[in-house]
N, C-alpha and C positions, 0 to 999 in steps of 0.2 A: 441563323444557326450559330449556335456556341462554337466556341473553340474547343476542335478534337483531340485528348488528351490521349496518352500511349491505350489507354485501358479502351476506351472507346473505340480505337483505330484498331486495335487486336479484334474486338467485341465483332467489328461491323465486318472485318475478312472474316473469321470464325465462319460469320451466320453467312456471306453471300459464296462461301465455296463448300459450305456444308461440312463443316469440322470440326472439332473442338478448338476452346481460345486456345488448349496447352501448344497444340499444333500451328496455330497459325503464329501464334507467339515465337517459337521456334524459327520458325518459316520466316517470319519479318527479322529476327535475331539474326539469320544466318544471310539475308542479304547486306545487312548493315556489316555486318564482318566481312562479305565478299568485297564491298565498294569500299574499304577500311584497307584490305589490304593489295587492292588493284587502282586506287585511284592514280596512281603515280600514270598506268600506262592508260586509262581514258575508262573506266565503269558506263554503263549502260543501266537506268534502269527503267526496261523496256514498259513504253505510253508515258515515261515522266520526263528522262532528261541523261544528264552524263554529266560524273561527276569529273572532275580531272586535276591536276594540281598543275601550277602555271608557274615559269622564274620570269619573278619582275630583276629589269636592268638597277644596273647602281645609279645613282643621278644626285644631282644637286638641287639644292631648294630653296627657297629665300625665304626666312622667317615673316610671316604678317603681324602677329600679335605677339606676346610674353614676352619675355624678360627679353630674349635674344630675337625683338622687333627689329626686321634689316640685315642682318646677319645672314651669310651664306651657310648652309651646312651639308653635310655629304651625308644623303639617304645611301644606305648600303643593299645591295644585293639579294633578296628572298625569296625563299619560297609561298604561292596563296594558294588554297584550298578555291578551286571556282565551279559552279554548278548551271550548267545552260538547260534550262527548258526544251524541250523538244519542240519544234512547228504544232504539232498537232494537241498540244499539252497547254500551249500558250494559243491559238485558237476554241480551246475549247474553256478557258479560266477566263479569258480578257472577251470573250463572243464576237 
């Protein structure tokens, strides 16, 4: 199977919940905004996953290659965007 593009992915809800694309289009719109402005406190999107944002610690690192090969340097402090699978989402993709 091809790679599902926004248009297709709209096309195939549309026709399996019986709606038009404008509506589902909408409908996928408004959860991307919900998980956009909740992922701070843990997003759910229910049979997929959880979306959530994570602080990695500040740390130090030791250069392997480029210019500063050997070199200690101090990774700082940030914020990552991370997204788990749900059990049943990753049994059902990996069989």
């Amino acid at each position: 199977m091809a790679k599902m593009t926004k248009t297709a992915t709209i096309a195939a809800v549309a026709e399996a919940a019986d709606i038009s694309k404008a509506q589902a289009k909408a409908a996928m719109d408004e959860i991307a905004t919900l998980a956009y402005a909740n992922a701070k406190d843990g997003f759910v999107i229910p049979g997929i996953g959880k979306v959530a944002v994570r602080q990695t610690k500040a740390r130090k690192m030791i250069m392997r290659f480029g210019p500063k090969e050997g070199q200690e340097i101090d990774v700082p402090a940030r914020k990552k965007l991370k997204f788990t699978f749900l059990k049943a989402a990753k049994d059902e993709i990996l069989g």
